[in-house]
TORKOL-4160 file (C-alpha; in steps of 0.2 Angstrom, whole numbers, padded with zeros to 4 digits, m for minus):
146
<pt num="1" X="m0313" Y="0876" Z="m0217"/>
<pt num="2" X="m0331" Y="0881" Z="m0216"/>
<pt num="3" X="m0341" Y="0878" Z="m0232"/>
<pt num="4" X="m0361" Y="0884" Z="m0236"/>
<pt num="5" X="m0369" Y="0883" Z="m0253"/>
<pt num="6" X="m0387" Y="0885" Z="m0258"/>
<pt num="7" X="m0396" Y="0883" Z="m0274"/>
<pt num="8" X="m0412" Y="0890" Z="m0279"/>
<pt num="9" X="m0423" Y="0894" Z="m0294"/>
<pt num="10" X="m0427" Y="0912" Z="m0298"/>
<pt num="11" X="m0436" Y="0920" Z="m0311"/>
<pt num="12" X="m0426" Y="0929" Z="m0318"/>
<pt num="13" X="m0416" Y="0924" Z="m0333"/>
<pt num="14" X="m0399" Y="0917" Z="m0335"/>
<pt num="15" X="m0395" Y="0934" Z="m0344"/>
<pt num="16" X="m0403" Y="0945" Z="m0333"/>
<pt num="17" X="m0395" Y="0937" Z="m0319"/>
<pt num="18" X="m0377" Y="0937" Z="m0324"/>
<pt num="19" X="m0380" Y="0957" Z="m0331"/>
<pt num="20" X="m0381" Y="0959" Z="m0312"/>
<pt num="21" X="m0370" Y="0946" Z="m0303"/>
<pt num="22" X="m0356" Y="0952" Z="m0315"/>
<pt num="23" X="m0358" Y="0973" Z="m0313"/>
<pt num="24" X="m0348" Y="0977" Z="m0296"/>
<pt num="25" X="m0360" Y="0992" Z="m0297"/>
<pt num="26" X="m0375" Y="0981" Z="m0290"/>
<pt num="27" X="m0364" Y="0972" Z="m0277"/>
<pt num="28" X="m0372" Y="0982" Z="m0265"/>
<pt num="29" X="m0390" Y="0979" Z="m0269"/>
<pt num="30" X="m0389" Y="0961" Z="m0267"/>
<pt num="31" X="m0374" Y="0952" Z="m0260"/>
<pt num="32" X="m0378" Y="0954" Z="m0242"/>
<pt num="33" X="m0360" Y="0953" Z="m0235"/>
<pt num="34" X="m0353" Y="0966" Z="m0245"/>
<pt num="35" X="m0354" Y="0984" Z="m0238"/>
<pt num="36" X="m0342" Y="0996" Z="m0251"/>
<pt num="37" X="m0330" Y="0995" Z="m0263"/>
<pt num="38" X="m0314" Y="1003" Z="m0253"/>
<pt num="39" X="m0309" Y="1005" Z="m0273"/>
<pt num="40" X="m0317" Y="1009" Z="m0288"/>
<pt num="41" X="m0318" Y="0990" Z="m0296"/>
<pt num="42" X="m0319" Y="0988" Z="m0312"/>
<pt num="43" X="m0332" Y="0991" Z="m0324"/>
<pt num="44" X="m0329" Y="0972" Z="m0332"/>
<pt num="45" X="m0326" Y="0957" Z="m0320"/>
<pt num="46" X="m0311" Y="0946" Z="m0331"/>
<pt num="47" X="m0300" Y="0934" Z="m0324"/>
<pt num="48" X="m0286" Y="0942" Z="m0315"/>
<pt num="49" X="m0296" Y="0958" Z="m0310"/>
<pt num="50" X="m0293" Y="0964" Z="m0292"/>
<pt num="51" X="m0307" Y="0972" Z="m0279"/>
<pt num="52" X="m0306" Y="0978" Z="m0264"/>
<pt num="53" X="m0321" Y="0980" Z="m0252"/>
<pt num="54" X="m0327" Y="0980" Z="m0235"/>
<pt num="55" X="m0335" Y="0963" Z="m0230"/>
<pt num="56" X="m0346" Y="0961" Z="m0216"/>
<pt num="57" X="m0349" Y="0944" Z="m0207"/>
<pt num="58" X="m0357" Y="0940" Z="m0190"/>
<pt num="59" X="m0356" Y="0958" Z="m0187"/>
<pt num="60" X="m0339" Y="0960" Z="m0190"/>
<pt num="61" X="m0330" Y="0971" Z="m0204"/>
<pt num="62" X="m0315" Y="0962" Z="m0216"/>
<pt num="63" X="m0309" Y="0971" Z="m0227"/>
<pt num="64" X="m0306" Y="0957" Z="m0242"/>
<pt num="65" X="m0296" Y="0959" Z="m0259"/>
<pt num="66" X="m0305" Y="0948" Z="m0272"/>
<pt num="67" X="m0298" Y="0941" Z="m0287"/>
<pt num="68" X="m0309" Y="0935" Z="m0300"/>
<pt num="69" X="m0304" Y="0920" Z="m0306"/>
<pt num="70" X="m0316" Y="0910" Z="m0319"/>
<pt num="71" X="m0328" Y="0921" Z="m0327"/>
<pt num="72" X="m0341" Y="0910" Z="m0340"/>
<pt num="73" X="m0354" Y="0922" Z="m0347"/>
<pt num="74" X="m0366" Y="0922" Z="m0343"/>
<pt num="75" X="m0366" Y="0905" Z="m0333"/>
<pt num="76" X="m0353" Y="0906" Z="m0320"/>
<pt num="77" X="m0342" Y="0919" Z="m0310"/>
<pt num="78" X="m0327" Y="0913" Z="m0296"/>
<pt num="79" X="m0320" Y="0924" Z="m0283"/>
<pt num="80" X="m0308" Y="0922" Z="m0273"/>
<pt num="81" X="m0301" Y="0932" Z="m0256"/>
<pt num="82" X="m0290" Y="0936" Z="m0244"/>
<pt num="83" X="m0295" Y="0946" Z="m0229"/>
<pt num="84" X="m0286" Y="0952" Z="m0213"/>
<pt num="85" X="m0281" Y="0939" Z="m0200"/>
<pt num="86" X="m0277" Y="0928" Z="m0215"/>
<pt num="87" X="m0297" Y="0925" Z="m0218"/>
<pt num="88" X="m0299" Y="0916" Z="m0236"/>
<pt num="89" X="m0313" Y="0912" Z="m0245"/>
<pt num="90" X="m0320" Y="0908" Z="m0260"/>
<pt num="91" X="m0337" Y="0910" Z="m0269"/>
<pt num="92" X="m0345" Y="0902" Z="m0284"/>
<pt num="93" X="m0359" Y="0908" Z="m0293"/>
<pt num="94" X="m0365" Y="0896" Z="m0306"/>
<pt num="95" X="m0382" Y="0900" Z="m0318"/>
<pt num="96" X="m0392" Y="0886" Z="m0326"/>
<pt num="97" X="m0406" Y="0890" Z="m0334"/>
<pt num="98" X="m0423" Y="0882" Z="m0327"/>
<pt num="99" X="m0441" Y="0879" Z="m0330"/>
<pt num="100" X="m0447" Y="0895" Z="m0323"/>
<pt num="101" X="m0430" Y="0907" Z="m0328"/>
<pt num="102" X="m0414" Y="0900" Z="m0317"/>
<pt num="103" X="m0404" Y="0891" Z="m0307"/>
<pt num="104" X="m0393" Y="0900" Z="m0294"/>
<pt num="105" X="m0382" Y="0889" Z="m0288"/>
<pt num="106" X="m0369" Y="0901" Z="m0272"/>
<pt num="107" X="m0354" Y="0890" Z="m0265"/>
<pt num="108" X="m0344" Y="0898" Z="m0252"/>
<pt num="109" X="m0328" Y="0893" Z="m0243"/>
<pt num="110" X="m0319" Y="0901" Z="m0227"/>
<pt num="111" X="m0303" Y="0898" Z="m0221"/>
<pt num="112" X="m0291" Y="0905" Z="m0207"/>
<pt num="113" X="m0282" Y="0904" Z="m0189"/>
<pt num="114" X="m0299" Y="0911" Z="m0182"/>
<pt num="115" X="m0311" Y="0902" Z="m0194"/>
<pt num="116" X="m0312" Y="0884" Z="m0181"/>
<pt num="117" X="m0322" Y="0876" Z="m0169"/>
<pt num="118" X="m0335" Y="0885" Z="m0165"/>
<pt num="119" X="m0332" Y="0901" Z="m0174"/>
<pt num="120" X="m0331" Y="0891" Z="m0188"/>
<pt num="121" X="m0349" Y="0882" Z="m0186"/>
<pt num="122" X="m0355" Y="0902" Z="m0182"/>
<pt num="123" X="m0347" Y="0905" Z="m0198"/>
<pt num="124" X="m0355" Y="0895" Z="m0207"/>
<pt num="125" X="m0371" Y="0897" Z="m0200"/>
<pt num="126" X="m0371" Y="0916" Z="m0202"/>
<pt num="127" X="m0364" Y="0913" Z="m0221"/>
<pt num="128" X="m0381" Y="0901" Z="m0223"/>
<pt num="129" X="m0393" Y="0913" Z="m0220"/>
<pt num="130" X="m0384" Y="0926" Z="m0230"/>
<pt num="131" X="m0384" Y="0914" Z="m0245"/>
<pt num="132" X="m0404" Y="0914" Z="m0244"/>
<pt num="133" X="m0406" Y="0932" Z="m0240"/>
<pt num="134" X="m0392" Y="0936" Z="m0255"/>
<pt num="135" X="m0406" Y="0924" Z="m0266"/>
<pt num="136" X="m0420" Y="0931" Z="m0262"/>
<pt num="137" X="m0412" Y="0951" Z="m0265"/>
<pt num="138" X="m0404" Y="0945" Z="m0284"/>
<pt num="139" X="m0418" Y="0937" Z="m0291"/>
<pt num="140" X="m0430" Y="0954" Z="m0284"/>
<pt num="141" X="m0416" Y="0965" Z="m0292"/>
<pt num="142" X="m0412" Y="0955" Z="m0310"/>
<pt num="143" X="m0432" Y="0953" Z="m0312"/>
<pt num="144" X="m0435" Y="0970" Z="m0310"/>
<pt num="145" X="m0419" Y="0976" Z="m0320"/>
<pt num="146" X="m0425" Y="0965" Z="m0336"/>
């Protein structure tokens, strides 16, 4: 199982981030491995609520059906998938306020036949720098959306 987690403060706040973390609409604009919504998601994120999207990660395309599991407004939102070749993963997003707005806190976790060794490691290491860049895009999108 490959993990990666980052945590970093933004400025934005904990309101104004969750407003964009938890609208599918914005998906797009920040979370860096998703491409498109295959089908309309919802236009609230509660527990049980399925999405399907394209994912893409080291250059390749997954579609994944995401279930949201534990939604804590505005402090924390779970997903879990389930992608093609059996790929699973799961992300956590936890909000904390901060000194100068929040805390982001993005845990991930992938697991499959092909997810090992050293696909694994490239994994990870792909999903790292997509943690940072997904950071960097959330807080610029929830500063400038409050």
């Amino acid at each position: 199982m490959g993990h990666i987690e980052a945590s970093k403060e933004l400025s934005a706040t904990p309101d104004a981030l969750w407003a964009v973390v938890s609208d599918p609409q914005t998906w797009d604009k920040w979370f860096t491995i998703h491409e498109k919504w295959m089908q309309e998601p919802p236009a609230v994120l509660t527990t049980g609520a399925t999405l399907v999207a394209k994912i893409v990660m080291l250059g390749m395309a997954n579609k994944m059906e995401w279930v949201v599991g534990d939604v804590d407004a505005p402090r924390s939102l779970a997903l879990a998938g389930t992608g093609m070749a059996g790929v699973k993963c799961e992300f956590t997003f936890t909000i904390e306020p901060a000194d100068a707005g929040s805390k982001l806190t993005v845990a991930g976790d992938f697991e499959g036949a092909l997810i090992k060794g050293a696909l694994g490691k490239a994994v990870e290491k792909d999903g790292t720098k997509q943690i940072d860049q997904t950071l960097e895009k959330l807080d610029a999108l929830a500063t400038a959306a409050a």
